[in-house]
Kinemage of the C-alpha trace (Angstrom):
@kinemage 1
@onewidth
@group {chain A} dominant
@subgroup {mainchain}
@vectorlist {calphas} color= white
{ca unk a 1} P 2.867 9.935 -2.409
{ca unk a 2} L 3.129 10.244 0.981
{ca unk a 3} L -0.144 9.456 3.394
{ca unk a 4} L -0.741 9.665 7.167
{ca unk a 5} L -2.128 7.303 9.102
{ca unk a 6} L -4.087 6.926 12.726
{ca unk a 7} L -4.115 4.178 15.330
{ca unk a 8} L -6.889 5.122 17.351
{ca unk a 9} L -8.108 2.303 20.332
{ca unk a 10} L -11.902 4.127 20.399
{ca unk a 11} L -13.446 2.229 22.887
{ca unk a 12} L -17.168 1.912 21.125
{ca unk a 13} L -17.098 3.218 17.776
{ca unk a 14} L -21.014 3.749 17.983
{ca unk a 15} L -20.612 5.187 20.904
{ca unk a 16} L -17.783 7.812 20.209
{ca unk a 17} L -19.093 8.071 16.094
{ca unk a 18} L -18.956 12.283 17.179
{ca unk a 19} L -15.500 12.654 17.904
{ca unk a 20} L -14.231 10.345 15.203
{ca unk a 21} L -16.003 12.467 13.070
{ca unk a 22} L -14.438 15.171 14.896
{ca unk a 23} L -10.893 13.676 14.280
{ca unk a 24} L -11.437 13.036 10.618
{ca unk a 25} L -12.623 17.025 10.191
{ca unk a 26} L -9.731 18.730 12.016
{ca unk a 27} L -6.820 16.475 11.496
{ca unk a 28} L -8.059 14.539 7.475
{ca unk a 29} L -5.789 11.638 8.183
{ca unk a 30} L -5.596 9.551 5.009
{ca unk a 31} L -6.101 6.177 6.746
{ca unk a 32} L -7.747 5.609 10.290
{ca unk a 33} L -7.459 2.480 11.938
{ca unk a 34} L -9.833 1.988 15.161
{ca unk a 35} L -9.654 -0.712 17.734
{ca unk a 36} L -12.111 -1.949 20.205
{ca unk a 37} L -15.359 -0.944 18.267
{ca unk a 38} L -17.099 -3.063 19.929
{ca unk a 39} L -19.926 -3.826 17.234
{ca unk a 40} L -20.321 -5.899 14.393
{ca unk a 41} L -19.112 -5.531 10.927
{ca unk a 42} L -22.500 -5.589 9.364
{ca unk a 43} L -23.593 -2.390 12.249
{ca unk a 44} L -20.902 -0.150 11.599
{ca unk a 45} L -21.546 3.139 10.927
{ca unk a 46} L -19.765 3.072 7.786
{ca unk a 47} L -22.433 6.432 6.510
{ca unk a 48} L -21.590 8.428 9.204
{ca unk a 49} L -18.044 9.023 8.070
{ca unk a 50} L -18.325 7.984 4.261
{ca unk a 51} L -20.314 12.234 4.045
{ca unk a 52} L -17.105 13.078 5.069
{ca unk a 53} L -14.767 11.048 2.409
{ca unk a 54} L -13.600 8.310 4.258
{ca unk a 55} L -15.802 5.737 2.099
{ca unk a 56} L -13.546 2.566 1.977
{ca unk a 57} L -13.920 0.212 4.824
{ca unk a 58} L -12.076 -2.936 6.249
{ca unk a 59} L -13.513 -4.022 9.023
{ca unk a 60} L -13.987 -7.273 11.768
{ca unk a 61} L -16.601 -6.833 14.679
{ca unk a 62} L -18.014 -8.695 17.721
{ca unk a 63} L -21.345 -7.532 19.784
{ca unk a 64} L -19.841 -5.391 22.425
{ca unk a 65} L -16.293 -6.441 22.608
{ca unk a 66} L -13.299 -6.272 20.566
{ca unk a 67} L -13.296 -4.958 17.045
{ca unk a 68} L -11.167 -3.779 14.682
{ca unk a 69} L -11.490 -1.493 11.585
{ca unk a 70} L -9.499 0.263 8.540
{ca unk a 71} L -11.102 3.243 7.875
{ca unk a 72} L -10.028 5.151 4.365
{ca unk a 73} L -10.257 7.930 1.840
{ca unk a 74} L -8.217 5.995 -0.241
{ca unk a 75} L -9.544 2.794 -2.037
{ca unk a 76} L -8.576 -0.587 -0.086
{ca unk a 77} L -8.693 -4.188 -1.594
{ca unk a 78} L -9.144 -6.450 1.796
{ca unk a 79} L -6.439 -9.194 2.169
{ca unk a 80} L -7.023 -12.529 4.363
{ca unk a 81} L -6.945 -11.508 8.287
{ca unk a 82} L -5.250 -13.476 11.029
{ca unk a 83} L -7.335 -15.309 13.667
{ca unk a 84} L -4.692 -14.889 15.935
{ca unk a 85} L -4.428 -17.983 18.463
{ca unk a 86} L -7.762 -19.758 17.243
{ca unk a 87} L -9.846 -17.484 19.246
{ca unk a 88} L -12.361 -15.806 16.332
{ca unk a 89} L -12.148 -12.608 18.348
{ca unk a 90} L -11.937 -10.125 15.707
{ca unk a 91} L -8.385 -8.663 16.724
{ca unk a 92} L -6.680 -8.649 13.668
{ca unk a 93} L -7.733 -7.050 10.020
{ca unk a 94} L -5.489 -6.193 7.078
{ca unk a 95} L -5.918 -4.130 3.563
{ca unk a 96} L -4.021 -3.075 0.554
{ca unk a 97} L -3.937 0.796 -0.562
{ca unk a 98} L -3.175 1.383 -4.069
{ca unk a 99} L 0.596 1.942 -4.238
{ca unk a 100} L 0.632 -2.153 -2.916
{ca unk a 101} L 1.296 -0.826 0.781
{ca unk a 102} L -0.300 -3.733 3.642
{ca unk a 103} L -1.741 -2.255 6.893
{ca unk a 104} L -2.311 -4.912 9.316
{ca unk a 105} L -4.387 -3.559 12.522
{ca unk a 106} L -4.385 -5.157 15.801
{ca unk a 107} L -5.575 -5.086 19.027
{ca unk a 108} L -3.886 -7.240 21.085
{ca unk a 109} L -5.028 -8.625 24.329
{ca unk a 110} L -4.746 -6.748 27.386
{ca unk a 111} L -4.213 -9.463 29.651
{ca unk a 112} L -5.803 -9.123 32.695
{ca unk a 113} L -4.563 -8.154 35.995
{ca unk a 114} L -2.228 -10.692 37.090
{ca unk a 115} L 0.898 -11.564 35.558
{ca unk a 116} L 1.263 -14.509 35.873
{ca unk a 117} L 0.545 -17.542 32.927
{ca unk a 118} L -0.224 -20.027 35.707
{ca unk a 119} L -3.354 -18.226 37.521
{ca unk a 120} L -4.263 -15.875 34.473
{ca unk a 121} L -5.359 -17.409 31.371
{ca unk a 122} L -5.911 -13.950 30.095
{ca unk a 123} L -2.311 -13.000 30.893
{ca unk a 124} L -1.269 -16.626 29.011
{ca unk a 125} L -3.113 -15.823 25.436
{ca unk a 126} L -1.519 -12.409 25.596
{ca unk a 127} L 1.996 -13.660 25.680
{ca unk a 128} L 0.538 -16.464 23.584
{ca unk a 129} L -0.670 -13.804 20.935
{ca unk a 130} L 2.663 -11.243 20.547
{ca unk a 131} L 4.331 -14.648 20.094
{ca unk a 132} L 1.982 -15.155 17.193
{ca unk a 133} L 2.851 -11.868 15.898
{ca unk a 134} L 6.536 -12.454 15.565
{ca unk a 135} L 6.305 -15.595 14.049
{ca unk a 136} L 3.800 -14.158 11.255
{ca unk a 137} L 4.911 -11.039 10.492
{ca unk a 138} L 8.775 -12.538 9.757
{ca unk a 139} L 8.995 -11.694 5.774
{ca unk a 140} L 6.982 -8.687 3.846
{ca unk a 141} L 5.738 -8.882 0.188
{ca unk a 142} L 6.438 -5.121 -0.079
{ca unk a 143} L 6.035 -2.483 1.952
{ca unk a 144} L 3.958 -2.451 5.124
{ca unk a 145} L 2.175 -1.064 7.786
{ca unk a 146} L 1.432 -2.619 11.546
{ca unk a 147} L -0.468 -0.161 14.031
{ca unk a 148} L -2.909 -0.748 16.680
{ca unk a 149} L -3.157 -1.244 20.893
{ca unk a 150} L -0.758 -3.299 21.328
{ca unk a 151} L -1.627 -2.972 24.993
{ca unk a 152} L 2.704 -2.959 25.869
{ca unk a 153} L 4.531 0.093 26.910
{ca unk a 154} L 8.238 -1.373 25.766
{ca unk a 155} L 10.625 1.623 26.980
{ca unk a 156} L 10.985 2.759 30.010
{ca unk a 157} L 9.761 6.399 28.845
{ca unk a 158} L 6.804 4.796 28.255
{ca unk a 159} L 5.535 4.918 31.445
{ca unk a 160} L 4.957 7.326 33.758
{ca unk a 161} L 7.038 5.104 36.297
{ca unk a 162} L 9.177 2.225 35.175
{ca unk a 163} L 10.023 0.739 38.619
{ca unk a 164} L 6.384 1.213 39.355
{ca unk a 165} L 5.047 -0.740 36.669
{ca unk a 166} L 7.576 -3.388 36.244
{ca unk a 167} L 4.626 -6.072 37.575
{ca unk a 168} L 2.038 -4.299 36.384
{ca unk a 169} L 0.685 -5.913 33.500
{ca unk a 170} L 1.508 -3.665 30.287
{ca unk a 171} L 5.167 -3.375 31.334
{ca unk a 172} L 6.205 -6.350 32.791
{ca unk a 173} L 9.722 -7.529 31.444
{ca unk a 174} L 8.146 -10.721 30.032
{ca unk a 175} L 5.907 -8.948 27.634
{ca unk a 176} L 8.032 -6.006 27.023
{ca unk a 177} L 11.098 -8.546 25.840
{ca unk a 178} L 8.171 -10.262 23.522
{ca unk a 179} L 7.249 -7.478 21.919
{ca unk a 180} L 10.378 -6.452 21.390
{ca unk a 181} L 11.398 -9.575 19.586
{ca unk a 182} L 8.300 -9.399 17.528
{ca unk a 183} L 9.319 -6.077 16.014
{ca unk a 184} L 12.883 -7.412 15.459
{ca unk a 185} L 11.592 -10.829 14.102
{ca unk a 186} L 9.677 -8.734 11.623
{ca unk a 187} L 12.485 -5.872 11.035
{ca unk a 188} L 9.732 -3.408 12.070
{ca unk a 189} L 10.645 0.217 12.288
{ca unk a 190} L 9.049 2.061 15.765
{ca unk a 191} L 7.492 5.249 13.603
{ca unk a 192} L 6.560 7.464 16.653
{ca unk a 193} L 10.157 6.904 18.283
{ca unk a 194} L 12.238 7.536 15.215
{ca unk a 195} L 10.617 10.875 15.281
{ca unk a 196} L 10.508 11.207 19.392
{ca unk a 197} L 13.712 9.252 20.211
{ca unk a 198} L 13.556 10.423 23.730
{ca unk a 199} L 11.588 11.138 26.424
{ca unk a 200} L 8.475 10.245 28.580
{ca unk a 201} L 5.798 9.584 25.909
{ca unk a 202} L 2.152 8.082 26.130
{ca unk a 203} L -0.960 7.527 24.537
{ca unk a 204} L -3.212 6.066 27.411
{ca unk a 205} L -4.315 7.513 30.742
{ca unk a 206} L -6.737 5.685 32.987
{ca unk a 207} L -10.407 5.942 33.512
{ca unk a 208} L -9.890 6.049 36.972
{ca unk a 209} L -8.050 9.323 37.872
{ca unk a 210} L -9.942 12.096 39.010
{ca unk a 211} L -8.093 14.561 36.753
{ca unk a 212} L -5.941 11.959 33.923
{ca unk a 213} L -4.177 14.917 32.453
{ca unk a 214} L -2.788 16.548 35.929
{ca unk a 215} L -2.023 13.204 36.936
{ca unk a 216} L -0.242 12.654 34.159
{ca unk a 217} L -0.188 8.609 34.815
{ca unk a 218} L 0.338 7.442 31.192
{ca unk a 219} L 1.384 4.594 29.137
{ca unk a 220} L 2.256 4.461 25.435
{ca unk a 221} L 0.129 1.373 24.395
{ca unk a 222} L -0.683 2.454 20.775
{ca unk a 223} L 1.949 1.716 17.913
{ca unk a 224} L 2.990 2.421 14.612
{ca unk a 225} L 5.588 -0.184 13.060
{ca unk a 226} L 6.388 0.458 9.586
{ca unk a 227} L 8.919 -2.039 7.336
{ca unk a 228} L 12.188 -0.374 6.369
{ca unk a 229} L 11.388 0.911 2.770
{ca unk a 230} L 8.685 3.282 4.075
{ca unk a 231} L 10.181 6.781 4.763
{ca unk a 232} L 8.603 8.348 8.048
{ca unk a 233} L 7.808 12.145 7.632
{ca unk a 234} L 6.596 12.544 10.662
{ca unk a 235} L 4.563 10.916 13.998
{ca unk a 236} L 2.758 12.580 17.214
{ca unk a 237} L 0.304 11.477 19.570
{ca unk a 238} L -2.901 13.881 19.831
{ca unk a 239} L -2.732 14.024 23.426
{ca unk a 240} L -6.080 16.358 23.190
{ca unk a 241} L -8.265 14.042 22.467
{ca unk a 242} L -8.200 12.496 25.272
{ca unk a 243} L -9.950 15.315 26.933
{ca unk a 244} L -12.587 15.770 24.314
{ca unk a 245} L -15.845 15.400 25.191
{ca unk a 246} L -16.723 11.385 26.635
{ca unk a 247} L -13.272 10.607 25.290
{ca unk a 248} L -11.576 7.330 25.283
{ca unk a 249} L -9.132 6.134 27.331
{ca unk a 250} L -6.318 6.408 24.631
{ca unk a 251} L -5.052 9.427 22.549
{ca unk a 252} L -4.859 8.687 18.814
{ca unk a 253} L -1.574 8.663 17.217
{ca unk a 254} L -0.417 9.544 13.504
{ca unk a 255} L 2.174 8.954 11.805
{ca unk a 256} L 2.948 10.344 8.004
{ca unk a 257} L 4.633 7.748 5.685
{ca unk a 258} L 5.976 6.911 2.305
């Protein structure tokens, strides 16, 4: 059966618990995967949506940073996370759903300000981390699922500017050639641009802009890989939400599988 799925970076899942709820009422995904929750596992707020039928629950958490959590109406059985570059940081967690599916969830460093490996150690464990991702995510044991911020906007439609942003860190060649070969090494399918093969796309506008959506100043940071086997019936990103009420920075995105 087929069964949609969210990547959703929420930026304090305390925090923002009403319009997750809000998600989960108007759009029912099956399977919502949050990054940056910023709280620990044991203080997630697991009740708050389990009233509404999402009642099954991966989930890795730090006090205020980080986080990442699989969200479901369907059961999960948890499978062994990654502790991606030795760090403990609570950036990668993985379940099974019933038909044997994986999901792996990530939220992959953003990497600071400067590109540059030398001067930004930040920048370094970024690069250091999507290299991770290829090497570990080279063979399948069935059909799979790999979403999250991956804090790159590969294409050049996925930015608002590509000459702009070609040293800005996000969509520098270096990291956009790394991810790149980490979807290849894996034989990952791009969900959202089989469906949207063309055109400007994005799923994060900055904090800082007086007025994001006239601006218009986007990036498409948040992904949805799939493996070959999985048929995609669809993908969007929910540009709205971005403009609900204290939103996060990124738009969720969806993607309907299997």
């Amino acid at each position: 059966m087929p069964f949609t799925i969210c990547t959703w970076n929420i930026n304090s899942v305390r925090l923002r618990a009403p319009i997750v709820r809000r998600l989960l009422e108007e759009e029912a995904p099956d399977v919502l995967c949050l990054q940056e929750t910023k709280c620990p596992a044991e203080k997630f707020p697991l009740e708050t949506f389990a009233e509404l039928g999402w009642e099954h629950l991966a989930v890795r958490g730090d006090k205020g940073y980080n986080g990442v959590a699989i969200l479901s109406r369907l059961p999960l059985t948890p499978v062994e996370h990654r502790d991606f570059c030795l760090k403990g940081d609570s950036r990668h967690v993985t379940a099974k759903l019933p038909d044997g599916t994986q999901i792996h969830n990530l939220y992959v460093p953003a990497g600071g300000d400067e590109p540059n490996v030398e001067t930004n150690p930040k920048f370094a464990h970024k690069l250091d981390f999507v290299d991770e991702m290829a090497a570990c995510f080279r063979s399948h044991d069935g059909p799979a699922v790999l979403v999250g911020d991956l804090n790159i906007a590969p294409r050049e439609d996925d930015v608002w500017n590509h000459k702009q942003l070609l040293k800005i860190v996000s969509h520098t060649p270096v990291e956009t050639e790394k991810l790149n070969a980490a979807q290849a090494a894996g034989g990952w399918v791009d969900a959202v641009r089989e469906v949207i093969p063309e055109g400007l796309l994005y799923s994060w506008w900055s904090y800082r802009a007086k007025d994001w959506d006239a601006a218009d100043k986007g990036r498409r940071l948040d992904h949805v890989w799939t493996t070959p086997d999985l048929k995609i019936h669809g993908a969007r990103v929910l540009r709205a939400a971005r403009g609900w009420e204290q939103p996060s920075d990124h738009a969720p995105v969806f993607a309907t599988l299997g």
